[in-house]
PDB file of N, H, CA, C and O in Angstrom:
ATOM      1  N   UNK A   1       9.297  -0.726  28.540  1.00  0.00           N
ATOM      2  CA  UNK A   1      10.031  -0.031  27.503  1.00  0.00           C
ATOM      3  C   UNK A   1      10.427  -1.004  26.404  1.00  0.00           C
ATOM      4  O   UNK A   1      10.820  -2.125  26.728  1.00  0.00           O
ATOM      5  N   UNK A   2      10.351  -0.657  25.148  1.00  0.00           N
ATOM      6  H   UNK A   2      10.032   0.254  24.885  1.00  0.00           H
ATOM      7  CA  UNK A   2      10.311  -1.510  24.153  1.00  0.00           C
ATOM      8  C   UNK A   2      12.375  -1.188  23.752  1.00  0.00           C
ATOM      9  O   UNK A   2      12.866  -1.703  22.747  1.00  0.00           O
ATOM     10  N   UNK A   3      12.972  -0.588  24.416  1.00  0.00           N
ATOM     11  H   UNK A   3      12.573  -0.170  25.232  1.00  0.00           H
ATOM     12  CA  UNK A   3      14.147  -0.277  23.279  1.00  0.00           C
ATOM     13  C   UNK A   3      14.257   0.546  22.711  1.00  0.00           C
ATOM     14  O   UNK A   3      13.290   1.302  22.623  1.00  0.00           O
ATOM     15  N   UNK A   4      15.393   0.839  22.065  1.00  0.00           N
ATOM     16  H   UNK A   4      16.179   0.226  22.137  1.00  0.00           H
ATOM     17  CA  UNK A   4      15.817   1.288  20.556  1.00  0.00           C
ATOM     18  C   UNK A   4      15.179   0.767  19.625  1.00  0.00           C
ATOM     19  O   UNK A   4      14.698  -0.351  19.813  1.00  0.00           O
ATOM     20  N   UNK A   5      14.979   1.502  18.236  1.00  0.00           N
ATOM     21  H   UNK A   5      15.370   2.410  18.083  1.00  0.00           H
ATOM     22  CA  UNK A   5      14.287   1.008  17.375  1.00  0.00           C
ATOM     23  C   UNK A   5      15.519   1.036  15.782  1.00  0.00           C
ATOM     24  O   UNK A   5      16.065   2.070  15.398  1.00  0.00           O
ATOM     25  N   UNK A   6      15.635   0.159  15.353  1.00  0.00           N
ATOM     26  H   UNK A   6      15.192  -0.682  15.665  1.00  0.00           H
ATOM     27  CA  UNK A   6      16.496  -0.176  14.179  1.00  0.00           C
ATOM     28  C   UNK A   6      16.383   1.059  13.300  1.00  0.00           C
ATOM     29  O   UNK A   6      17.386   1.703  12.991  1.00  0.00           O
ATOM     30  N   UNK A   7      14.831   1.477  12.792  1.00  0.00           N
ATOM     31  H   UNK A   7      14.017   0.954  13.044  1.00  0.00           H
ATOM     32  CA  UNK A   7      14.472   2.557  11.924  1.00  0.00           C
ATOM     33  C   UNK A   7      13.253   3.079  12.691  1.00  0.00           C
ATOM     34  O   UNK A   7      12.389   2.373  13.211  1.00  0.00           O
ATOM     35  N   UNK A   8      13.320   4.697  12.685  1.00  0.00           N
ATOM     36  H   UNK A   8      14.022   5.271  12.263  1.00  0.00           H
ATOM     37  CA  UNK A   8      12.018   5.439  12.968  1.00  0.00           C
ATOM     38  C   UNK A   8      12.309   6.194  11.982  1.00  0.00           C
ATOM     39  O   UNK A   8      13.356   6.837  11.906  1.00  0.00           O
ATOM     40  N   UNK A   9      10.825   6.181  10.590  1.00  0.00           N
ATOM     41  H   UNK A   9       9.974   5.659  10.652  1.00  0.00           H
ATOM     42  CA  UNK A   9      11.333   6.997   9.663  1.00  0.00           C
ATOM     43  C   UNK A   9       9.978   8.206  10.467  1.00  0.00           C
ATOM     44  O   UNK A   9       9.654   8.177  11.654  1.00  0.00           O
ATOM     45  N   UNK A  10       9.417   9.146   9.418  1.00  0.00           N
ATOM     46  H   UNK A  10       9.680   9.169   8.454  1.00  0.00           H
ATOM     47  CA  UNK A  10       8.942  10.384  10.223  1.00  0.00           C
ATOM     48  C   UNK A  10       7.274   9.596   9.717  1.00  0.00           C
ATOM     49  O   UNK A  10       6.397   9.705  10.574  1.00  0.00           O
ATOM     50  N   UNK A  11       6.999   9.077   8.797  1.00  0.00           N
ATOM     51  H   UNK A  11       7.711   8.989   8.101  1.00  0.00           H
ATOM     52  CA  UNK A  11       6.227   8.588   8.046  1.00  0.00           C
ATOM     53  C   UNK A  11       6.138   6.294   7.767  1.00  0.00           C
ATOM     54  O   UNK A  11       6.984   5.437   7.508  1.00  0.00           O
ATOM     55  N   UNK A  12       4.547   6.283   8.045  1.00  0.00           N
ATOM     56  H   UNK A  12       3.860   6.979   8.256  1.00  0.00           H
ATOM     57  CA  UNK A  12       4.916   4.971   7.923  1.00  0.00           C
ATOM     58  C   UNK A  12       4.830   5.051   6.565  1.00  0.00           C
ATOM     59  O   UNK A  12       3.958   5.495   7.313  1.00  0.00           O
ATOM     60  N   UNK A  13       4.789   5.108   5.200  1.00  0.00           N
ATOM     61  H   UNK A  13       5.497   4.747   4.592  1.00  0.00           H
ATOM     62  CA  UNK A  13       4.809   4.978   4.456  1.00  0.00           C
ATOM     63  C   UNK A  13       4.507   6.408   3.258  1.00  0.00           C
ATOM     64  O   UNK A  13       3.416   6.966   3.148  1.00  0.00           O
ATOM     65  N   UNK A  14       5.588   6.722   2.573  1.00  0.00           N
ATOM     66  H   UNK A  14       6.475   6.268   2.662  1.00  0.00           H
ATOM     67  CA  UNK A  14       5.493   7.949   1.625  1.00  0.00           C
ATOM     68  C   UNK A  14       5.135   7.336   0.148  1.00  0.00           C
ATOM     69  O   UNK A  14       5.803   6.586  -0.564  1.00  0.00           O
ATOM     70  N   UNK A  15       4.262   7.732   0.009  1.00  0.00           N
ATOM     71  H   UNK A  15       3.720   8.341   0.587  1.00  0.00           H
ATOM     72  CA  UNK A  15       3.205   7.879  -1.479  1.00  0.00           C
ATOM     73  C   UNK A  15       3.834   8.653  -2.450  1.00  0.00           C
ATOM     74  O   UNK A  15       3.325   9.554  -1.783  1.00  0.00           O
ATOM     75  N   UNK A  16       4.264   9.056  -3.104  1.00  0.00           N
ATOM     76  H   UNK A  16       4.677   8.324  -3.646  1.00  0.00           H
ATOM     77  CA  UNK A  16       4.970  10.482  -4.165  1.00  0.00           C
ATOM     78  C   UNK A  16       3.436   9.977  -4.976  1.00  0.00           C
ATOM     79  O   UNK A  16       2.840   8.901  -5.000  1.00  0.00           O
ATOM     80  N   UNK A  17       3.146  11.401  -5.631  1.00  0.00           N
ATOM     81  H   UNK A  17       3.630  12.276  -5.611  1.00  0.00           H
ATOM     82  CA  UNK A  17       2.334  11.405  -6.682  1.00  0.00           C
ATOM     83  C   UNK A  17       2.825  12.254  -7.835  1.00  0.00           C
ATOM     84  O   UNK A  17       2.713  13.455  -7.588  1.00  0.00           O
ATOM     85  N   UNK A  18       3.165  12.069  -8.625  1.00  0.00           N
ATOM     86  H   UNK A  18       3.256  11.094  -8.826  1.00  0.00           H
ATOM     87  CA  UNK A  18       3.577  12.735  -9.941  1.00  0.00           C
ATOM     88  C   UNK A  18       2.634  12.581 -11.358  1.00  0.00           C
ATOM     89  O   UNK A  18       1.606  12.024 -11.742  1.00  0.00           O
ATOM     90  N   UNK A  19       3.364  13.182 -11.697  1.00  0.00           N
ATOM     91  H   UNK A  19       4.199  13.636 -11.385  1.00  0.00           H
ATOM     92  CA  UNK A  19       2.419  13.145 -13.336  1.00  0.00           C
ATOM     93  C   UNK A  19       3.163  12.355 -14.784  1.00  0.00           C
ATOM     94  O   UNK A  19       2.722  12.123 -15.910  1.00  0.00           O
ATOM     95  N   UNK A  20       5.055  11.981 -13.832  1.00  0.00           N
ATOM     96  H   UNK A  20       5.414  12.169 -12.918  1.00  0.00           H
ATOM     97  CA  UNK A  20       5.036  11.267 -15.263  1.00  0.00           C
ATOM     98  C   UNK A  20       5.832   9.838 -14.246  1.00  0.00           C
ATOM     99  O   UNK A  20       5.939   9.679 -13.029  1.00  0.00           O
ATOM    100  N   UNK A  21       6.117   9.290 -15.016  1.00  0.00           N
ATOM    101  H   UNK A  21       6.030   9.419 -16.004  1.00  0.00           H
ATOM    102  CA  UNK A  21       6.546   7.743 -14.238  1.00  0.00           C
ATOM    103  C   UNK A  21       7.711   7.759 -13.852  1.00  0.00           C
ATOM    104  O   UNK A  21       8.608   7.549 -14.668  1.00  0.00           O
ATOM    105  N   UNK A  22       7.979   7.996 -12.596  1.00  0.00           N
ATOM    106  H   UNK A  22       7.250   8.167 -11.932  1.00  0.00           H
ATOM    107  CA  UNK A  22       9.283   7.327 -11.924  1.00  0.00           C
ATOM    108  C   UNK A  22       9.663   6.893 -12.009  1.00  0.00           C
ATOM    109  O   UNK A  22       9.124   5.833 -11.688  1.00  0.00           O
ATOM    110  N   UNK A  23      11.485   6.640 -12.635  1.00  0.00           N
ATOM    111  H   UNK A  23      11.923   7.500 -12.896  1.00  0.00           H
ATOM    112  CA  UNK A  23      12.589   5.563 -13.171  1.00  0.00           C
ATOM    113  C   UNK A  23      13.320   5.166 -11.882  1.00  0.00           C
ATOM    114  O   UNK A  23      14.028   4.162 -11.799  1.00  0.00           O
ATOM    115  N   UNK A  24      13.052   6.189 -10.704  1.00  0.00           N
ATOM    116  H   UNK A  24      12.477   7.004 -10.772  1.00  0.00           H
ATOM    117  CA  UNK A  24      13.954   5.498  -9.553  1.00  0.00           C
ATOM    118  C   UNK A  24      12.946   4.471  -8.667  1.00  0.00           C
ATOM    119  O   UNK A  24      13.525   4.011  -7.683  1.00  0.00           O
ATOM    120  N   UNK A  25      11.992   4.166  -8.778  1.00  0.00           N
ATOM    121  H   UNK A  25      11.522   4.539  -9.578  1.00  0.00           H
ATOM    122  CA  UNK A  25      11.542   2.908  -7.856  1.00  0.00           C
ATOM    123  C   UNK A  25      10.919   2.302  -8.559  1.00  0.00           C
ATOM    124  O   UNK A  25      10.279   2.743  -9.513  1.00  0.00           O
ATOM    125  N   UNK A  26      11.029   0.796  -8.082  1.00  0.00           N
ATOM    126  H   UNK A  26      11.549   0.438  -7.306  1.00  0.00           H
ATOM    127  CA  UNK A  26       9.854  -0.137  -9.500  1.00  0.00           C
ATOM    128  C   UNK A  26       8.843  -0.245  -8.501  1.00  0.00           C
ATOM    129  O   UNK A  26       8.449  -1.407  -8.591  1.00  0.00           O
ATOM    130  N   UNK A  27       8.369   0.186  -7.826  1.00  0.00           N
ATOM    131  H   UNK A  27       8.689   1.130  -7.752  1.00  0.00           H
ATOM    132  CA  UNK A  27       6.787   0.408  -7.323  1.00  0.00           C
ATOM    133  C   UNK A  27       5.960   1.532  -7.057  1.00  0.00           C
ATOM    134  O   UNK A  27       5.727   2.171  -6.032  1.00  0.00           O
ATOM    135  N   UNK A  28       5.409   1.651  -8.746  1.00  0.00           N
ATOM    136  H   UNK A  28       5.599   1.131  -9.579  1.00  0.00           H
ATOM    137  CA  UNK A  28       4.603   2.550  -9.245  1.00  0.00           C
ATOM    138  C   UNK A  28       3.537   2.166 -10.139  1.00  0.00           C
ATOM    139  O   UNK A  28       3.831   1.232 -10.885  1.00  0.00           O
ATOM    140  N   UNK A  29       2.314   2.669 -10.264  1.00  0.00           N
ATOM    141  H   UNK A  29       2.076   3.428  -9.657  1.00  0.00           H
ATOM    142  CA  UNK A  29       0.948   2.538 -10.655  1.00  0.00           C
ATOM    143  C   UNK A  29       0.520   3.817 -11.164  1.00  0.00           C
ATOM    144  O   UNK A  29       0.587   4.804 -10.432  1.00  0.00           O
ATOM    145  N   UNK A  30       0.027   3.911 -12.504  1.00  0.00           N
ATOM    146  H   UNK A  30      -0.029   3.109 -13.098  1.00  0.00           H
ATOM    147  CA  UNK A  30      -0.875   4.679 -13.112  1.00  0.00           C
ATOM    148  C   UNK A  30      -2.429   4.741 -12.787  1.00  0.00           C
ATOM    149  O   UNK A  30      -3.220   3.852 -13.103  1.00  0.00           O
ATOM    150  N   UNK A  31      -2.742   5.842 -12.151  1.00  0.00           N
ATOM    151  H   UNK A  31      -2.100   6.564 -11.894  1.00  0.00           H
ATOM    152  CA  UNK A  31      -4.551   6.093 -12.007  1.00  0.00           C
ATOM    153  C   UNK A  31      -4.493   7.399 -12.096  1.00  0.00           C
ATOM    154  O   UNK A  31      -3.598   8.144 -11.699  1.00  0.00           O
ATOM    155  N   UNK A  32      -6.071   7.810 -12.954  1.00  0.00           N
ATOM    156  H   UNK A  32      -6.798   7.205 -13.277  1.00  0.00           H
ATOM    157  CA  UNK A  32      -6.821   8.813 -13.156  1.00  0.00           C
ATOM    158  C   UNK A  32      -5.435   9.809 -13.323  1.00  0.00           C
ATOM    159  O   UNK A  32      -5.158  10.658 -12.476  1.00  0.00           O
ATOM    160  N   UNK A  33      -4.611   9.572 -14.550  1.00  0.00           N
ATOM    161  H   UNK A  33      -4.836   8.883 -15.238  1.00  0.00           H
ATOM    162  CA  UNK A  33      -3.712  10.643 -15.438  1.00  0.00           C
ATOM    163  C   UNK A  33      -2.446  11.149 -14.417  1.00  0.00           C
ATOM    164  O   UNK A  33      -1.778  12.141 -14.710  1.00  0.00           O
ATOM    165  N   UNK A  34      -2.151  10.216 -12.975  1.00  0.00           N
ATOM    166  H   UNK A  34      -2.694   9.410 -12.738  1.00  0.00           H
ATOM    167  CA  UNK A  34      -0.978  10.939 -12.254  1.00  0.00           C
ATOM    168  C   UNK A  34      -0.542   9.026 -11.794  1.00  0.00           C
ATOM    169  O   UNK A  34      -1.167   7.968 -11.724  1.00  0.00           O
ATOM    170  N   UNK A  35       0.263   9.290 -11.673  1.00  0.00           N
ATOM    171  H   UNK A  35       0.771  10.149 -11.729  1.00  0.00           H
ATOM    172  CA  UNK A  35       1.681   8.370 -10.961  1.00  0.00           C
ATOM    173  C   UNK A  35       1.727   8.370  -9.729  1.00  0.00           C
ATOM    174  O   UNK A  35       1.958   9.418  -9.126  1.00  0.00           O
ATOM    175  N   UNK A  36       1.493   7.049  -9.005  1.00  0.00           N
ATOM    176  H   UNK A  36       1.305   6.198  -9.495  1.00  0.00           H
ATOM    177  CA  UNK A  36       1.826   7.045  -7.459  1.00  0.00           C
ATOM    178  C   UNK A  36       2.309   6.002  -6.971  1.00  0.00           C
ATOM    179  O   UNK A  36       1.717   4.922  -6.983  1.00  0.00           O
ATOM    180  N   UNK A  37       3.740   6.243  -6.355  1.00  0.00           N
ATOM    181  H   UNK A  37       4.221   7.120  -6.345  1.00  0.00           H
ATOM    182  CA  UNK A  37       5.005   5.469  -6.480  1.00  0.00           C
ATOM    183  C   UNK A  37       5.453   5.400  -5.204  1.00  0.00           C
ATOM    184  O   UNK A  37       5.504   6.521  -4.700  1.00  0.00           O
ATOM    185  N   UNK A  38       5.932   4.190  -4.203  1.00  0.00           N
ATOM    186  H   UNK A  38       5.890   3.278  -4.612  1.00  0.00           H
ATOM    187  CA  UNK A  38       6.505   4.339  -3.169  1.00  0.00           C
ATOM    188  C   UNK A  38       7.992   4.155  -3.389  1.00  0.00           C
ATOM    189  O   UNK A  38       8.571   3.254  -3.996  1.00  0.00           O
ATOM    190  N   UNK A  39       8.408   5.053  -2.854  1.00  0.00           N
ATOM    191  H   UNK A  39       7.938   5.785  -2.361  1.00  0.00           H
ATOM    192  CA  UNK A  39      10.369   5.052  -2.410  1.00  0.00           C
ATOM    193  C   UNK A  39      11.080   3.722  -3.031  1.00  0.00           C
ATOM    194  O   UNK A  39      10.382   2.711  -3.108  1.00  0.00           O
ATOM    195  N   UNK A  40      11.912   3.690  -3.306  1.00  0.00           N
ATOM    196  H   UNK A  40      12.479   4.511  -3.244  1.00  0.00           H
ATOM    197  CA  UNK A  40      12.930   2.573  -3.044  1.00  0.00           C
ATOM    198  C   UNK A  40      13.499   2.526  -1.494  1.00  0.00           C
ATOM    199  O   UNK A  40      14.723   2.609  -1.393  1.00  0.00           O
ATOM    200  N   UNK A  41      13.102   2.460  -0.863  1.00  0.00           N
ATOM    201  H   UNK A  41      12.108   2.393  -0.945  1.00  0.00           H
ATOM    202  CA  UNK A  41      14.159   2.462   0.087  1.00  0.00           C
ATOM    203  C   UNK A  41      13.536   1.213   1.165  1.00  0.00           C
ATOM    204  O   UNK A  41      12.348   0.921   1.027  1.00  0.00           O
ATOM    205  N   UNK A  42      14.150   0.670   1.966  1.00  0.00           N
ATOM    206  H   UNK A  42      15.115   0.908   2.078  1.00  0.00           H
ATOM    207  CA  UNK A  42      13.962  -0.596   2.764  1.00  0.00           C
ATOM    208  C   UNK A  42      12.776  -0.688   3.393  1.00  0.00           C
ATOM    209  O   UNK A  42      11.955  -1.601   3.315  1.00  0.00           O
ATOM    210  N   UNK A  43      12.700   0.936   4.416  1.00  0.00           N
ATOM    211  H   UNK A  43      13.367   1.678   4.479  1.00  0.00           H
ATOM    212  CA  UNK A  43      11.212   0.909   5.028  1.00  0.00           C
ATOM    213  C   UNK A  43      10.283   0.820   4.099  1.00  0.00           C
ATOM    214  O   UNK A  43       9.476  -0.109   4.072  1.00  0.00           O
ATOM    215  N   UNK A  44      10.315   2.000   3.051  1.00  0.00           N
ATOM    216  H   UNK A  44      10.971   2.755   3.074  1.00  0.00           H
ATOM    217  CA  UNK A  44       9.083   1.814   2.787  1.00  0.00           C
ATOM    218  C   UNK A  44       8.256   0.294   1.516  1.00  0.00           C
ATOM    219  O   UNK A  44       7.079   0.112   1.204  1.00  0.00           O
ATOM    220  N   UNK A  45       9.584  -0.520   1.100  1.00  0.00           N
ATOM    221  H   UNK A  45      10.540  -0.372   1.354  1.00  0.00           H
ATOM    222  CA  UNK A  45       9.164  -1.547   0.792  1.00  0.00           C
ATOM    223  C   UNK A  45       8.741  -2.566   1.059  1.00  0.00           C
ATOM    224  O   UNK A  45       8.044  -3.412   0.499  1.00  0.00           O
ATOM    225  N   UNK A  46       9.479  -2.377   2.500  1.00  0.00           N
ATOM    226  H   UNK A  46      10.045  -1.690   2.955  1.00  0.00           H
ATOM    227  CA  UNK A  46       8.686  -3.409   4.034  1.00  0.00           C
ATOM    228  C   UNK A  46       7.550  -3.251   4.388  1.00  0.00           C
ATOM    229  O   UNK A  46       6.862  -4.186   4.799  1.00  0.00           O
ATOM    230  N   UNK A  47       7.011  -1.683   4.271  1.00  0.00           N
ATOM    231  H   UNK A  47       7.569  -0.923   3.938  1.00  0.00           H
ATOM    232  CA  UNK A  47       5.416  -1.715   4.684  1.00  0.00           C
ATOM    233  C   UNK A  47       4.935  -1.661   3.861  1.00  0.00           C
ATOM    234  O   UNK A  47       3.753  -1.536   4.181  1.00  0.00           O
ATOM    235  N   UNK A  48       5.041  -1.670   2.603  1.00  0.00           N
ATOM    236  H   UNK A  48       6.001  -1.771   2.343  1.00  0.00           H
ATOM    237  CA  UNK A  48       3.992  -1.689   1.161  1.00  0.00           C
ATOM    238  C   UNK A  48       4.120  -2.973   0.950  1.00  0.00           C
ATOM    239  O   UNK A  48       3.379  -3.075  -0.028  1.00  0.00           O
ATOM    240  N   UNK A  49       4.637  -4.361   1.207  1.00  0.00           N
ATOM    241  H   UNK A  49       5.239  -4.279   2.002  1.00  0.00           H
ATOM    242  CA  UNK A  49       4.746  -5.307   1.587  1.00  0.00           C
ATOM    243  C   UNK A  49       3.695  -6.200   2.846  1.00  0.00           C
ATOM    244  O   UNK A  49       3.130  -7.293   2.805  1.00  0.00           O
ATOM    245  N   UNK A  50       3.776  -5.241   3.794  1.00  0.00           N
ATOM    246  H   UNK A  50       4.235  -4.353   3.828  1.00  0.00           H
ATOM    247  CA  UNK A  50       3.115  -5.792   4.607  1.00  0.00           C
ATOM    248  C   UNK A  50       1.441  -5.194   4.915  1.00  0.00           C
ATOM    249  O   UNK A  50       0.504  -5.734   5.502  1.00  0.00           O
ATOM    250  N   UNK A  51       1.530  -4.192   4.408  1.00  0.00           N
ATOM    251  H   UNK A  51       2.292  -3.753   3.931  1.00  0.00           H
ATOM    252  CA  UNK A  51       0.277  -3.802   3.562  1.00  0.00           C
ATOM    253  C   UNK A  51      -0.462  -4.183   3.003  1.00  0.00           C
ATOM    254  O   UNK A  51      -1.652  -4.163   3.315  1.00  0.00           O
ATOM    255  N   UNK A  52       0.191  -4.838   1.603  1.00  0.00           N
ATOM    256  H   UNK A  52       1.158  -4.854   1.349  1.00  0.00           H
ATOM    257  CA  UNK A  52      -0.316  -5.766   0.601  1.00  0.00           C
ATOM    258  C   UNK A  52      -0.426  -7.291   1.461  1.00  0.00           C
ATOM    259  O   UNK A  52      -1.403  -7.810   0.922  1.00  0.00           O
ATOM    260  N   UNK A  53      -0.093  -7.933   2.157  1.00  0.00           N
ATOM    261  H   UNK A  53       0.701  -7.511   2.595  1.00  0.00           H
ATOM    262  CA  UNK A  53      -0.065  -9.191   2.829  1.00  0.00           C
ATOM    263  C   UNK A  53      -1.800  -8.941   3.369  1.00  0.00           C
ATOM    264  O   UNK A  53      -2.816  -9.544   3.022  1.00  0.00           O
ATOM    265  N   UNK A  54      -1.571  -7.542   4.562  1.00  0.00           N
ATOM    266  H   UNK A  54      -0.746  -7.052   4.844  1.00  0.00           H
ATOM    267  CA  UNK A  54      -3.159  -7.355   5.360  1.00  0.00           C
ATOM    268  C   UNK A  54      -4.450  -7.635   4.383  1.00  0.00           C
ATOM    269  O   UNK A  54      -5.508  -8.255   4.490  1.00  0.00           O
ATOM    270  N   UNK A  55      -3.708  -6.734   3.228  1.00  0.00           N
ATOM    271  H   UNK A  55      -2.848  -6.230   3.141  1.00  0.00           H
ATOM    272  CA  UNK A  55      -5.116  -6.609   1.896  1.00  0.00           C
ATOM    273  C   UNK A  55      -5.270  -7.946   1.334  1.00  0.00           C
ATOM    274  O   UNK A  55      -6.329  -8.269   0.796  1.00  0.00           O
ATOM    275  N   UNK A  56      -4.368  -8.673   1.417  1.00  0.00           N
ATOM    276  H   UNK A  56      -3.508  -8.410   1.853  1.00  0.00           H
ATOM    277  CA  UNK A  56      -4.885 -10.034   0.467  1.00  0.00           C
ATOM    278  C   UNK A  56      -5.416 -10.969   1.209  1.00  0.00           C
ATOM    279  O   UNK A  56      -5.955 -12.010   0.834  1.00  0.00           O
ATOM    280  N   UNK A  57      -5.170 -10.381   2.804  1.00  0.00           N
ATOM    281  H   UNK A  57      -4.731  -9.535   3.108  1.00  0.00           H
ATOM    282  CA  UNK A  57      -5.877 -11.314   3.523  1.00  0.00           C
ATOM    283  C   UNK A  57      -7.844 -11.240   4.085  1.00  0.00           C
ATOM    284  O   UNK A  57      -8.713 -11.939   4.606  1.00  0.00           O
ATOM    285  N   UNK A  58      -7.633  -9.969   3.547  1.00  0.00           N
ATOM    286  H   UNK A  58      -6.927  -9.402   3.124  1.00  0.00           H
ATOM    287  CA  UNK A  58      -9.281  -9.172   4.229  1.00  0.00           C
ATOM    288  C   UNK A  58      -9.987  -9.637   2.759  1.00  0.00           C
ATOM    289  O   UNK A  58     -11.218  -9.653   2.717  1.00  0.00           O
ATOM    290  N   UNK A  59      -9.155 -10.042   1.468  1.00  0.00           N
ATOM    291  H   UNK A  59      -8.156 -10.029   1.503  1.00  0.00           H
ATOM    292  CA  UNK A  59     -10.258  -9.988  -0.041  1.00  0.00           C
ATOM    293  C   UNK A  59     -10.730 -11.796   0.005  1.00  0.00           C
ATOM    294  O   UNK A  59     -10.059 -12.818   0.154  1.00  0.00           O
ATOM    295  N   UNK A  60     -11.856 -11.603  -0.155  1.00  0.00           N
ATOM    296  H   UNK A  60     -12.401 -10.774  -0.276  1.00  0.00           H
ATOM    297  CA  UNK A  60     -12.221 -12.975  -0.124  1.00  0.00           C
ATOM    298  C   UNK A  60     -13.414 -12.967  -1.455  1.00  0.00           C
ATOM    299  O   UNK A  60     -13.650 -11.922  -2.061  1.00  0.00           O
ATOM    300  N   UNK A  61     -14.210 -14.470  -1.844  1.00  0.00           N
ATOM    301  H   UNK A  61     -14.019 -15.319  -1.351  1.00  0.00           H
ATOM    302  CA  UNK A  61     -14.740 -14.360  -2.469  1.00  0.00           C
ATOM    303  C   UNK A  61     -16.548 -14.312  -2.081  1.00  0.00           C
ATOM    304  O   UNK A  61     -17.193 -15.338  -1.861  1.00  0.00           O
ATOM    305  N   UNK A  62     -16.966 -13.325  -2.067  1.00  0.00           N
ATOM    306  H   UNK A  62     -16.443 -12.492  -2.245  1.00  0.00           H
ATOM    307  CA  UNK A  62     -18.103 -13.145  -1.751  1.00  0.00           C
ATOM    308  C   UNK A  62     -19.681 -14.162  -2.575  1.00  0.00           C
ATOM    309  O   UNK A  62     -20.808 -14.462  -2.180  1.00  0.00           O
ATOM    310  N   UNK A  63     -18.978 -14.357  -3.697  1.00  0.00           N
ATOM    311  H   UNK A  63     -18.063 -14.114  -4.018  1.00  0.00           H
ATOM    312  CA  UNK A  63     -20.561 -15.336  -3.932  1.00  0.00           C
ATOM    313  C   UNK A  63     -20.649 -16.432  -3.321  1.00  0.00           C
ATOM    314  O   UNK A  63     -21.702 -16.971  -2.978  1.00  0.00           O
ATOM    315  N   UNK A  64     -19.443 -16.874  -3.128  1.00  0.00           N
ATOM    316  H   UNK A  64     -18.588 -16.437  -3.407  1.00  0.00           H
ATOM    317  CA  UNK A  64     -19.737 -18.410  -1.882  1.00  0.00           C
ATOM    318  C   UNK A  64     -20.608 -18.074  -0.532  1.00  0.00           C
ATOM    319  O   UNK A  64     -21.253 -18.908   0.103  1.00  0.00           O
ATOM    320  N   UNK A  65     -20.490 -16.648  -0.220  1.00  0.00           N
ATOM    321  H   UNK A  65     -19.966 -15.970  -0.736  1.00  0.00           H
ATOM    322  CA  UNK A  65     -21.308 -17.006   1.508  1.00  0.00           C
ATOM    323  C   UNK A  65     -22.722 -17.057   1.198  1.00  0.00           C
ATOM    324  O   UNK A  65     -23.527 -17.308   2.095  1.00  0.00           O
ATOM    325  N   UNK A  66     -23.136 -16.818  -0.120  1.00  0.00           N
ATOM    326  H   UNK A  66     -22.482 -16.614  -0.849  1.00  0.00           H
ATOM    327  CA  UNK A  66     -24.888 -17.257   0.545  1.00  0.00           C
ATOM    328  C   UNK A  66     -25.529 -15.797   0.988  1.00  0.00           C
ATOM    329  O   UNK A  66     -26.581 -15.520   0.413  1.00  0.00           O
ATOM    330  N   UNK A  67     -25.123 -15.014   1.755  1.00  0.00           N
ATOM    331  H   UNK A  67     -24.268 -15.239   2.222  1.00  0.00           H
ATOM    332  CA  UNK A  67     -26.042 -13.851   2.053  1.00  0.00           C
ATOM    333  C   UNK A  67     -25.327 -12.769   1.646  1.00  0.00           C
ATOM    334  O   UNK A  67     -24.184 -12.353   1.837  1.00  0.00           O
ATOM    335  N   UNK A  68     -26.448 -12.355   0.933  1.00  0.00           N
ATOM    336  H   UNK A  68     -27.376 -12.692   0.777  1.00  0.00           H
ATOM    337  CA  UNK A  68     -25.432 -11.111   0.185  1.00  0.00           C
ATOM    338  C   UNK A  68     -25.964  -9.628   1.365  1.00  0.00           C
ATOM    339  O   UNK A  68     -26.936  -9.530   2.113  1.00  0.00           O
ATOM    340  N   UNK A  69     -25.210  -8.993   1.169  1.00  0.00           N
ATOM    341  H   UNK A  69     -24.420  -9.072   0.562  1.00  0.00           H
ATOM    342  CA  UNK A  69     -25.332  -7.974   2.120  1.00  0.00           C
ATOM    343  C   UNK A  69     -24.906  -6.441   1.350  1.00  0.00           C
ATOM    344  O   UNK A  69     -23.935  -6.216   0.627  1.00  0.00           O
ATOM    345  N   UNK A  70     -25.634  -5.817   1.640  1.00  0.00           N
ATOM    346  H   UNK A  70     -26.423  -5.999   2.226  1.00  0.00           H
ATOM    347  CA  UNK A  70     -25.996  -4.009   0.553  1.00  0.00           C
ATOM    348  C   UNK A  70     -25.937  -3.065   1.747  1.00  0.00           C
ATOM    349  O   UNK A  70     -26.624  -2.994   2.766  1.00  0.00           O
ATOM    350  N   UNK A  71     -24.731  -2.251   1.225  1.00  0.00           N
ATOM    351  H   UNK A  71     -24.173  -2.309   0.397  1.00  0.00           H
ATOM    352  CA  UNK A  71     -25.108  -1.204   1.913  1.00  0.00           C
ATOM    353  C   UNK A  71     -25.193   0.147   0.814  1.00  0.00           C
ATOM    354  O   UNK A  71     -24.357   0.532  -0.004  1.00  0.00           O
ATOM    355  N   UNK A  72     -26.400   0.629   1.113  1.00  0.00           N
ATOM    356  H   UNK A  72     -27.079   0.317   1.777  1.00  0.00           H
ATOM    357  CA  UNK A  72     -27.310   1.849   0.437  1.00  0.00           C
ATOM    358  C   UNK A  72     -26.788   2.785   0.628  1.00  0.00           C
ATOM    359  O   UNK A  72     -26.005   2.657   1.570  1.00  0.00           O
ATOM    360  N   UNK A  73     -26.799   3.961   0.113  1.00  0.00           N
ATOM    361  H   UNK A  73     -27.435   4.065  -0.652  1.00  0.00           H
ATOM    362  CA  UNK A  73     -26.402   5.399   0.834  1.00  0.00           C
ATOM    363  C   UNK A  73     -27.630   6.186   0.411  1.00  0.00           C
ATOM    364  O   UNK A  73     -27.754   7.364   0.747  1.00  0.00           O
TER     365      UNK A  73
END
């Protein structure tokens, strides 16, 4: 048994999508004419945080390896 847990929200992370820009959280991005903004709130800045950590760790620079690799559809 792991415990009690500090926070169980219902969602690991809530997205809002709107159409004009959100003044209540400063983490928001404009694409394709709508707004998509995560919460202010602790959780969800902790996992859009640790989110962004996973992603910067999987981007690498691909012309250094030498074999380039295609996938077709």
């Amino acid at each position: 048994h792991t415990g009690a847990v500090a926070q169980d929200p219902p969602r690991t992370l809530a997205v809002e999508v709107t159409e004009r820009r959100p003044t209540d959280t400063p983490l928001s991005i404009s694409y394709g004419g709508s707004y998509y903004s995560v919460p202010n709130s602790v959780w969800d800045r902790e996992s859009f945080k640790l989110l962004y950590s996973l992603f910067q760790m999987t981007v690498t620079d691909v012309s250094k390896l030498g074999v380039p690799i295609t996938i077709s559809k």
